[in-house]
C-alpha positions in Angstrom: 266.7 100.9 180.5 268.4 102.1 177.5 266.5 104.3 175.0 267.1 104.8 171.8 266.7 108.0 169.5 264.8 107.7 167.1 265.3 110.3 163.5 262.5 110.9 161.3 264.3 109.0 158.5 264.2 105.6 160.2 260.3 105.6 160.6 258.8 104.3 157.2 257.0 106.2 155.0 258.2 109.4 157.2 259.5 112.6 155.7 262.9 112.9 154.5 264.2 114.9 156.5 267.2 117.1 156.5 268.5 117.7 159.4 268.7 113.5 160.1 271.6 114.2 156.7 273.3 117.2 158.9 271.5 120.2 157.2 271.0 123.0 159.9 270.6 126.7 159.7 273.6 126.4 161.8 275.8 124.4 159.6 277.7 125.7 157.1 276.8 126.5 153.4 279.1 123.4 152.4 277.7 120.8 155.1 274.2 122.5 153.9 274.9 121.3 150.5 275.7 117.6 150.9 273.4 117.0 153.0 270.1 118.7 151.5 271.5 116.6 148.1 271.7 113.7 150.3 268.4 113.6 151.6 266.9 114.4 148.0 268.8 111.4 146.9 267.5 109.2 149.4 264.3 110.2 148.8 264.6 109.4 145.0 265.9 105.7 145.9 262.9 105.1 147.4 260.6 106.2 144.6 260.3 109.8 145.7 258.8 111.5 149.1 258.9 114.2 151.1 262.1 116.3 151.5 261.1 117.8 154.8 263.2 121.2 156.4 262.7 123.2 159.5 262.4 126.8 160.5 265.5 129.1 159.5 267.9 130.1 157.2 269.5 127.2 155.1 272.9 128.5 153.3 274.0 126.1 150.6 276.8 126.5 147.6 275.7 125.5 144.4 272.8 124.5 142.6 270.2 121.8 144.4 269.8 119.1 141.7 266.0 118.0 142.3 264.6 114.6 142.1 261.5 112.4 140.4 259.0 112.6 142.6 260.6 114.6 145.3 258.5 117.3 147.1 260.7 120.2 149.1 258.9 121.7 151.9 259.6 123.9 154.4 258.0 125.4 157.4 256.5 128.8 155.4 257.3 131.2 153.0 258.4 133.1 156.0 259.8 130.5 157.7 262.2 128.3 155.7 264.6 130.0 153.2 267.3 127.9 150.9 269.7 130.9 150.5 272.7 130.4 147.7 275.1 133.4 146.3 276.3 131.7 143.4 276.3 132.5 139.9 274.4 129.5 138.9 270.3 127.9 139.3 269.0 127.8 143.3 266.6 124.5 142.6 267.0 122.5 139.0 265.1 119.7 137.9 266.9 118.1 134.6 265.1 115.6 132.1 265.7 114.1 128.2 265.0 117.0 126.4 262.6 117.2 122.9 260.2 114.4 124.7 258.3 114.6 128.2 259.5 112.6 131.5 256.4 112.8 134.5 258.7 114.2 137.3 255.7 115.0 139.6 258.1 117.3 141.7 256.7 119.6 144.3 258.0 122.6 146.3 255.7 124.3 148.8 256.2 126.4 151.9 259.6 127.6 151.6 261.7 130.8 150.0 264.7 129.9 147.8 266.8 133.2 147.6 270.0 134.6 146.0 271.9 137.5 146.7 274.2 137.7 144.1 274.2 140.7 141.6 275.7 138.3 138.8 273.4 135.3 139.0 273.0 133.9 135.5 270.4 131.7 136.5 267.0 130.8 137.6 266.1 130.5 140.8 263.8 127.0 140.2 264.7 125.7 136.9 262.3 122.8 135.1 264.4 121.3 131.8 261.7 118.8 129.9 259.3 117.6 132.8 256.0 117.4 133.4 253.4 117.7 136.2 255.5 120.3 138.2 253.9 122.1 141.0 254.5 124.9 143.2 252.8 126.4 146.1 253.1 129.1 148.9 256.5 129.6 148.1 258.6 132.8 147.4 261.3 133.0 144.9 263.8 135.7 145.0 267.0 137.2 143.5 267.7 135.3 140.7 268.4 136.6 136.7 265.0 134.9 136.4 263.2 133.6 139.1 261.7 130.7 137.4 262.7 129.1 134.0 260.4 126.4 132.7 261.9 124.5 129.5 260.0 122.3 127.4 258.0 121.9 131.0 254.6 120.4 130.7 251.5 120.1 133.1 252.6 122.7 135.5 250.5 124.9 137.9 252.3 127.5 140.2 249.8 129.2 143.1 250.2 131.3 145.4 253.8 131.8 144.5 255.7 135.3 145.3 258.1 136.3 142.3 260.4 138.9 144.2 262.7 141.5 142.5 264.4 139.2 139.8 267.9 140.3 138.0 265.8 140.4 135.1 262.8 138.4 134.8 260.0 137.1 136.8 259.9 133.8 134.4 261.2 133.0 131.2 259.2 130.1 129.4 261.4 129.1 127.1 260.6 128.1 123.4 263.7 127.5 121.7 267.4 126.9 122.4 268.4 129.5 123.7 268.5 128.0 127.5 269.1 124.4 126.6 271.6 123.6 123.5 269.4 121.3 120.6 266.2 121.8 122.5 262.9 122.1 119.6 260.2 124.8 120.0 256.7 124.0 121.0 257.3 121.7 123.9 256.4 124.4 126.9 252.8 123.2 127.3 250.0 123.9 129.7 251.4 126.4 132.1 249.3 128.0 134.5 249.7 130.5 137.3 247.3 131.2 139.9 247.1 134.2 142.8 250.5 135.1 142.0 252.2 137.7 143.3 255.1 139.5 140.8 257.2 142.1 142.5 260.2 144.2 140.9 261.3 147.6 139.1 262.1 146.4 135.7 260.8 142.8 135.8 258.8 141.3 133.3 257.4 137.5 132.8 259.1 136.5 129.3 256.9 134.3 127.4 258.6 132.5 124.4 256.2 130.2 123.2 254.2 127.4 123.4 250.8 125.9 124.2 248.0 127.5 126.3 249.6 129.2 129.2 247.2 130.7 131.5 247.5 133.9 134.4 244.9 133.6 136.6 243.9 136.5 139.0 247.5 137.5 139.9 249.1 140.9 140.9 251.7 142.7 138.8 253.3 145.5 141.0 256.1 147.5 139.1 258.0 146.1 136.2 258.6 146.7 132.7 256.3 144.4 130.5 254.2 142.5 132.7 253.7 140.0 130.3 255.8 140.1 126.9 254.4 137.3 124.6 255.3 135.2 121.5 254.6 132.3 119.5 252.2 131.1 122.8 249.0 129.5 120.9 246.3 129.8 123.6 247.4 132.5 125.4 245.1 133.9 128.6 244.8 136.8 131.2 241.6 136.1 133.3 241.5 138.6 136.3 244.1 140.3 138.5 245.4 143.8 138.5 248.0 144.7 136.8 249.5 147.8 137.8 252.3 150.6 137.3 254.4 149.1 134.4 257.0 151.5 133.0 256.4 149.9 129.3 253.3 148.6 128.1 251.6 145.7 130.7 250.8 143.5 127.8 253.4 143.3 124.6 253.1 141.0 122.0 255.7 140.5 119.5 256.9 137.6 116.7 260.3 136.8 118.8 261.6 135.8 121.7 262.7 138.2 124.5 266.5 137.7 123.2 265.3 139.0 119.3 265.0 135.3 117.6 262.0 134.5 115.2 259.3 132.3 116.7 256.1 133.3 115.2 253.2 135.8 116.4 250.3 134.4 119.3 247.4 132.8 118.1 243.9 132.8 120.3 244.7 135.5 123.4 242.0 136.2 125.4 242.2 138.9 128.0 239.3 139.2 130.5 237.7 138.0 133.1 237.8 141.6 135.4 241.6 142.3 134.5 242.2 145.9 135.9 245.3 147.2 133.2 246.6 150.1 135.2 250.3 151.2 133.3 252.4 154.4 134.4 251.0 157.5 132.9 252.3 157.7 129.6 252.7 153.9 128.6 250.2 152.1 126.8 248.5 148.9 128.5 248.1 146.7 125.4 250.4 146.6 122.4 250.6 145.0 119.4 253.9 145.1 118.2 255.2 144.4 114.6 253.8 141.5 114.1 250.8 141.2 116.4 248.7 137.8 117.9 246.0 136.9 115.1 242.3 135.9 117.1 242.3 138.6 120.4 239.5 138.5 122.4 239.2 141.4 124.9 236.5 141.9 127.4 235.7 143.0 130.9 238.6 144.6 131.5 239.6 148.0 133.5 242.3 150.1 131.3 243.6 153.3 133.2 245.6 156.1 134.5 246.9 156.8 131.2 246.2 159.6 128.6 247.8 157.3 125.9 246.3 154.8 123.5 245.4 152.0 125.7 245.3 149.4 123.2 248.3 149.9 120.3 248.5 148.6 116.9 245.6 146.8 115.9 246.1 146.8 112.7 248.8 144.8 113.1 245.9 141.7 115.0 244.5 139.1 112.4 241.0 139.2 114.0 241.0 141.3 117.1 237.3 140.8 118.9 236.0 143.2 121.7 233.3 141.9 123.7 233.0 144.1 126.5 232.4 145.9 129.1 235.8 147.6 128.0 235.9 150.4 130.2 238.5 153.1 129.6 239.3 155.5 132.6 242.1 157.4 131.5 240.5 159.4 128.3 242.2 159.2 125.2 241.7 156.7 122.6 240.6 153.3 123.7 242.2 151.6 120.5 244.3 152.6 117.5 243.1 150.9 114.7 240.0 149.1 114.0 239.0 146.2 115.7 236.6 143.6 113.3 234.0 143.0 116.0 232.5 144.8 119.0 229.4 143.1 120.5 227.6 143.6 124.1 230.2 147.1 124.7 229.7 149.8 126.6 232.1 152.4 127.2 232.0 155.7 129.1 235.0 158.4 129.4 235.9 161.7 128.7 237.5 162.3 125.4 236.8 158.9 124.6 236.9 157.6 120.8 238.2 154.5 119.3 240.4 155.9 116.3 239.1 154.9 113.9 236.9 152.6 113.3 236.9 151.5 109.6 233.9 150.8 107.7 234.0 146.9 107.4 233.7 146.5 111.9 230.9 144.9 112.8 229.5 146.5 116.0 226.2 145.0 117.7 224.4 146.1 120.4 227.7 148.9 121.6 227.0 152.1 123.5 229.8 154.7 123.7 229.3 157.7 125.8 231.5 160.3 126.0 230.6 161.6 129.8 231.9 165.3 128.6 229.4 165.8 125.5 227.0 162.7 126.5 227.3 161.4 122.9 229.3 158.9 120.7 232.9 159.9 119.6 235.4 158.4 117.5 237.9 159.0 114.6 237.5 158.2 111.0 239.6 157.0 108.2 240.9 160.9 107.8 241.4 161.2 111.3 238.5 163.4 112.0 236.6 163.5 115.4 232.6 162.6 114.4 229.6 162.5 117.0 227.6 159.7 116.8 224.5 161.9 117.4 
């Protein structure tokens, strides 16, 4: 009796899987290529699947153009890697720009990695979709590791941002990625248990609406977080440590010095340890700073310096506490409007200064050295509470 073999591909509603279109870790970058593209194509005829591939190293050419409705999955972050050394994107998903396509694309399980010192590129690139997801996967190499573009509805967990060129993620807000494309389309972003790697890495956001970083870890870096024009902006969580600038920088232009406006509604909370290298700040206010700040329940240390910069540059900056300041120094420069439910304890610790008009309600600073109050007024002079 003859039997006959049957491949994943010819079983319906089965994965898509690669090696049934030739990809292997044993085939070459070029047989790699056509036949990954192949079986994301196939899956795309259909209406979208799953774009399934197996354990090892997976050495392709160019950019993988992604599909509606296609999810990539490998074995493990460990497991699977989609390794390119080209100049140009590793995974790109392409749509109409200045409107909104539902792509629902997916990549889980998997590590897409470049090892050339010239990429240009990002490593998964999202132009004008929406409901994009990513999870357990490892990105790695890239000039920035992830580029979202007028991307809507996306949610990235679990996801390992690894030594970038030059950036972690750029969410872009303007045309400086995609020729014609309007501001204000990079909506509803959100990373969760995120892991961001890298010496002078920073996540560069642009703009847009509410963006969220929930509970993630910053190792290294230069700004963790460099922000502008986001309205809805907010750090829940997560430790953030040994930046060699300032962990969180706002500012009123993009990363590559063009005009977009200043953040409106940031809150920063929700048990966020702020730990910069000694001598860097962990919150700054630059020129133009964010108006409506919220800050509260955070950890700011191992820094003599200012921990939170240029206040006065904040529309309405709101401290809610516990701020707890472990460095010394000044906890703020300027005055912040509101402090309510705050308790701070520290040695030489003062905010500097607080002006006459902030409104403080039921706050309790302690230096730990004297056992009383301490902060700076309008001349600059240390006063004791008591």
């Amino acid at each position: 009796m003859a039997l006959t073999k049957v491949s994943y591909s010819m079983i319906t509603g089965a994965p898509f899987n690669v090696a049934d279109y030739g990809a292997s870790p044993s085939a070459s970058a070029a047989v790699n290529q056509v036949a990954i593209q192949a079986a994301i194509d196939a899956a795309v005829a259909l209406g979208g699947g799953m774009v399934q591939f197996g354990h090892g190293v997976y050495q392709h050419t160019t950019t993988i153009n992604m599909g509606v409705g296609v999810t990539l999955k490998g074995m493990g972050r460990f497991a699977t890697t989609l390794l390119s050394s080209h100049t140009g994107a590793g995974v790109k998903m392409t749509s109409t720009i200045n409107g909104s396509t539902a792509v629902f694309t997916n990549v889980e399980d998997l590590l897409i990695k470049n090892t050339n010192a010239s990429n240009v590129d990002g490593g998964y690139v999202d132009v004008a979709g929406t409901f994009v997801r990513m999870e357990r996967v490892g990105i790695e190499g890239f000039k920035h590791n992830l580029i979202l573009d007028q991307t809507e509805l996306a949610d990235f967990t679990d996801v390992d941002f690894e030594i970038p060129l030059t950036s972690w993620v750029w969410l872009v807000n303007d045309s400086s990625y995609t020729p014609t494309a309007l501001r204000g389309f990079t909506n509803r972003i959100g990373f969760h248990h995120c892991q961001f790697n890298g010496t002078t890495a920073s996540v560069f956001d642009d703009g847009g609406y509410v963006h969220a970083f929930n509970d993630c870890n910053f190792n290294g870096g230069g700004n963790h977080i460099r922000a502008a024009a986001v309205i809805g902006l907010k750090i829940s969580g997560g430790e953030y440590e040994s930046a060699s600038s300032t962990n969180f920088s706002f500012h009123s232009t993009t990363w590559q010095g063009a005009s977009v406006g200043v953040c409106i509604n940031v809150d920063i909370g929700g048990g966020a340890v702020i730990v910069p290298t000694v001598g860097q700040t962990c919150i700054d206010f630059v020129a133009l700073g964010p108006s409506a700040v919220t800050i509260g329940n955070v950890y700011l240390g191992n820094t003599v310096n200012t921990k939170i910069s240029n206040v006065a540059n904040v529309g309405a900056l709101n401290i809610v506490g516990p701020v707890i300041n472990a460095g010394g120094g000044p906890t703020i420069s300027g005055s912040a409007a509101y402090m309510q439910n705050l308790m701070e304890s520290g040695a030489s610790l003062y905010f500097a200064p607080i002006s006459a008009s902030a409104v403080l309600n039921n706050v309790l600073f302690q230096n730990s050295a004297t056992g009383k109050l301490s902060f700076k007024d309008s001349s600059g002079v240390v006063n004791a509470l008591y």
